[in-house]
N, C-alpha and C positions, 0 to 999 in steps of 0.2 A: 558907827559901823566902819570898820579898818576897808582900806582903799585897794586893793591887789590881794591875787593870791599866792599864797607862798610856796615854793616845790622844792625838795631838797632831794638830789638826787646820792647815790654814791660814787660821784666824780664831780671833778671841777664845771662848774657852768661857763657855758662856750663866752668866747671876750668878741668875737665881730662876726658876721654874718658867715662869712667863709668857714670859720671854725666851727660856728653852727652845723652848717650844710655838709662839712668833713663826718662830723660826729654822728647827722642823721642818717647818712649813707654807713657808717659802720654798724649802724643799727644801735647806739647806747642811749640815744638820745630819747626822751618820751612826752618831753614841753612841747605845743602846737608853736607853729611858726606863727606871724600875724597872717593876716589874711591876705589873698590874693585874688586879683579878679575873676578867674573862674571859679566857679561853684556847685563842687560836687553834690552838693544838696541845697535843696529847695522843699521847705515841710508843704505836705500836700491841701491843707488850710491855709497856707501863707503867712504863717505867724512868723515865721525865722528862714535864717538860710544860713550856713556853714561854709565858710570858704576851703578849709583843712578836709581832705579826707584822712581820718581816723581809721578807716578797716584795717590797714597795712597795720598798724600800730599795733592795733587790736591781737592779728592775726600773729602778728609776729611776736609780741610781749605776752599777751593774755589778758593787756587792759591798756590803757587809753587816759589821758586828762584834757581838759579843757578849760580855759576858762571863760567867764562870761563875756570877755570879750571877742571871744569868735562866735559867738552867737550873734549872729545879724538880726535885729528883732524889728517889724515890719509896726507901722503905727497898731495894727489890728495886733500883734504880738506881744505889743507896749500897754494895750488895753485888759489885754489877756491875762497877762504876766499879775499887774495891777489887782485883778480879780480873781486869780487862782489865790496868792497870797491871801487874801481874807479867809480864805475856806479855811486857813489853821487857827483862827480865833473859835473854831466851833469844833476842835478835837474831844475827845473824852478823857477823862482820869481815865491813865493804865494802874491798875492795880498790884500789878505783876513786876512793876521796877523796882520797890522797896525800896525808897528814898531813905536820906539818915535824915532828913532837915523839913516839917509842912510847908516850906517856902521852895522845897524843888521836888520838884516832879517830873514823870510824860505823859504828856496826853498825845494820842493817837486814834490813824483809823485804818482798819484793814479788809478789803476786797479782792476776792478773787473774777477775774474777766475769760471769755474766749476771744482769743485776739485774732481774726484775720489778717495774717499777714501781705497777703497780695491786695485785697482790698482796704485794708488800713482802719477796721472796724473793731470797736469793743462792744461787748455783750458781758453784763454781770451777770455771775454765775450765783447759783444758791448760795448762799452763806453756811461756810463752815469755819469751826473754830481753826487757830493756829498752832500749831504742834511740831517741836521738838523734840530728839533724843536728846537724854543726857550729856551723851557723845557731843553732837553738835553744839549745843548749848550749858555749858556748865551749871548758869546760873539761873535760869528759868525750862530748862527743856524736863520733858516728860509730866507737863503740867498742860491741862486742856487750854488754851487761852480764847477767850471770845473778847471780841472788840468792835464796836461800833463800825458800820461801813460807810463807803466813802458817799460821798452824798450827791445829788445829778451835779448840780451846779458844781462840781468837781471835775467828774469824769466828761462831761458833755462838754468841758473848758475846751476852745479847739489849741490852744498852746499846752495843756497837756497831753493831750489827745495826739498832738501833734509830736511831744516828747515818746510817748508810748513809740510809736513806730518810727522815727529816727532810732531809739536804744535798739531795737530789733534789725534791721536793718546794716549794724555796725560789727555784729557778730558771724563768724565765719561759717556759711551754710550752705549745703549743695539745693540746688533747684529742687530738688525732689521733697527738700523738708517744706517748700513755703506755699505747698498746696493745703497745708494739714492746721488742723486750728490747735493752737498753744493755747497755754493757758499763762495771761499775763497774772501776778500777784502783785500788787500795789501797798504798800506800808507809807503812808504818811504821820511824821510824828515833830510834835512839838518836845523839847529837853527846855523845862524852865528853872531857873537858877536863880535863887532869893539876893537878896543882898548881905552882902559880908560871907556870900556861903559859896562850896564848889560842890559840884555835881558829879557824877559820871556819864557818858552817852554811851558807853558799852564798857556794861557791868561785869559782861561774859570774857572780857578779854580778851586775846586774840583768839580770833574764828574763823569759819568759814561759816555761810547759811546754806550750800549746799544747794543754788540754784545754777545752772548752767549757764545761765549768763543775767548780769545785775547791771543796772545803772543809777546815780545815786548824785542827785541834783540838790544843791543847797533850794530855798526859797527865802530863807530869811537870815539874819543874825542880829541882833541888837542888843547892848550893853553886855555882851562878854567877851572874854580873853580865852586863850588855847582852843583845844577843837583839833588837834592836829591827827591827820589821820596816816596811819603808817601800812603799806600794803607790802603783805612777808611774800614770800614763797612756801610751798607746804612745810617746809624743815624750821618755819619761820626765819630762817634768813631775811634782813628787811630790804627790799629791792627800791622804794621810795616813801616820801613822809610830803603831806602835801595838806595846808590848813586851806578851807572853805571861807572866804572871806564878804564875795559880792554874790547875790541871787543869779542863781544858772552858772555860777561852777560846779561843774563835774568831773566821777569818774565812773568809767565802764569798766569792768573787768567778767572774767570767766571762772565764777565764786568759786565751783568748784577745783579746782587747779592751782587757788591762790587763798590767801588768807588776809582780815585786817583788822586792825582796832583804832581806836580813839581818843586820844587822851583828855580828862578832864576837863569840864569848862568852869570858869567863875565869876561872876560878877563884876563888870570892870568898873563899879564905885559902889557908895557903899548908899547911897538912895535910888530909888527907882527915878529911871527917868523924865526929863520934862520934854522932848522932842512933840510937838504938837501932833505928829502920825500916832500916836500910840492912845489907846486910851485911860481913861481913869484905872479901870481894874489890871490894867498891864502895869500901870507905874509903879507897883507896891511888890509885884511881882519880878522885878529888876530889871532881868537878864531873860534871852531864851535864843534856844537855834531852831531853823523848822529845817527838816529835810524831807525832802519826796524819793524814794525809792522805788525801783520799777524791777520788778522778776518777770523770767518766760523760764516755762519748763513743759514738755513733751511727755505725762507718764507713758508706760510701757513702750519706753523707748530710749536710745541711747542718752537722752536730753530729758532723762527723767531727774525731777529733784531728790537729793539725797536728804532721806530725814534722820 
């Protein structure tokens, strides 16, 4: 597993603190400082706390990075963390990715929840399939999709549970909206990549998904290379490129408004691993990235998702 994450922006990255602090007051800047001793947030399960407020960021760009290490993670959050991560050993074959190679794949799972925002509660909602226009999705939209949902020991995680309303919470919203219940969408997916072989993680290209506001947490990576994700503007002009390296880097952004894609991953040797964490049936399998993704969208309302 590579050590940092990488962010490239379109300007020079600042050389000493001052240059820093110049750059984030003209607003160019979009890297988190390290942390400071206060702390705008504290998750209401006590898994994590966050020294950086991100809204400004949010508010003023349209998206936000982080990486894991401004996540403060509480022993209870270190336990959490530990045991959400298993839950991606138990995704399902997606059908719907059309690999070129039996050795890569996604498996994935997808739920939709009611998210109380002021009380900080999720509720699974009926299951229904996942559905794109064409428009949105080139390469799978206007296809029914059904896919296995997220499982308690998922959702009842209180570090996920606790990511769920942190991602809400970061997006710009007048008091009036946070009486109302949203509807969170959750996409957890494994991208695994054989050995000698490269994958795609978005087959669609540059997109949008069309939810009002996204947040998009690695959980895992082991034995590949690239991954690099680039977030356009609608005209796709590319505003930053930023790879996912350590579990809980993130990014937030406000989907619709902006666009992203990801470029290829591959297998960083040409045997499946021997790291003792992994198991038998993972070694032969090489490579894989898990990512958690987190949607809120409002129908018949200005913060409705666009299909």
């Amino acid at each position: 597993m590579l050590n940092s994450l990488n962010i490239e922006q379109d300007m020079a990255q600042p050389s000493n603190s001052k240059q820093l602090e110049q750059l984030e007051q003209s607003g160019k800047v979009i890297q988190v400082k390290p942390s400071t001793p206060n702390l705008p947030f504290t998750s209401r399960r006590g898994t994590f706390s966050i020294a950086t407020d991100l809204r400004p960021q949010v508010e003023q760009h349209k998206y936000a990075i982080a990486t894991a290490e401004n996540f403060h993670l509480s022993n209870t959050g270190k336990i959490a963390l530990e045991q959400l991560q298993k839950c991606w050993d138990s995704l399902e074959y997606d059908p719907f990715y059309g690999e070129k190679h039996p050795s890569c794949q996604r498996r994935r799972r997808y739920t939709e929840f009611d998210f109380n925002p002021k009380a900080g509660t999720l509720k699974p909602r009926q299951r229904v399939p996942y559905i794109q226009s064409k428009e949105m999705n080139s390469y799978a939209g206007g296809k029914v999709r059904h896919f296995g949902a997220l499982q308690t020991d998922t959702y009842e995680n209180p570090l996920f549970q606790d990511l769920v309303e942190y991602n809400f919470s970061l997006f710009p919203l007048e008091e009036l909206w946070l009486d109302r219940s949203w509807i969170c969408q959750v996409h957890i997916m494994r991208i695994v990549v054989g050995a000698g072989q490269t994958t795609a993680i978005t087959p669609e290209g540059i997109h949008s998904d069309g939810y009002p506001f996204a947040g998009l947490h690695l959980l895992d990576r082991v034995d590949v290379v690239g991954g690099e994700t680039t977030i356009y503007q609608l005209d796709e002009t590319p505003l930053a490129k930023i790879t996912f390296t350590q579990p809980l880097d993130s990014l937030w952004l406000e989907d619709r408004h902006l666009k992203h894609s990801v470029t290829d991953i591959a297998c960083s040797h040409e045997k499946g691993s021997e790291k003792e964490s992994r198991k038998e049936s993972e070694k032969e399998e090489a490579g894989y990235r898990d990512l958690l993704a987190i949607s809120f969208s409002l129908p018949d309302s200005i913060y409705s998702k666009k299909i």
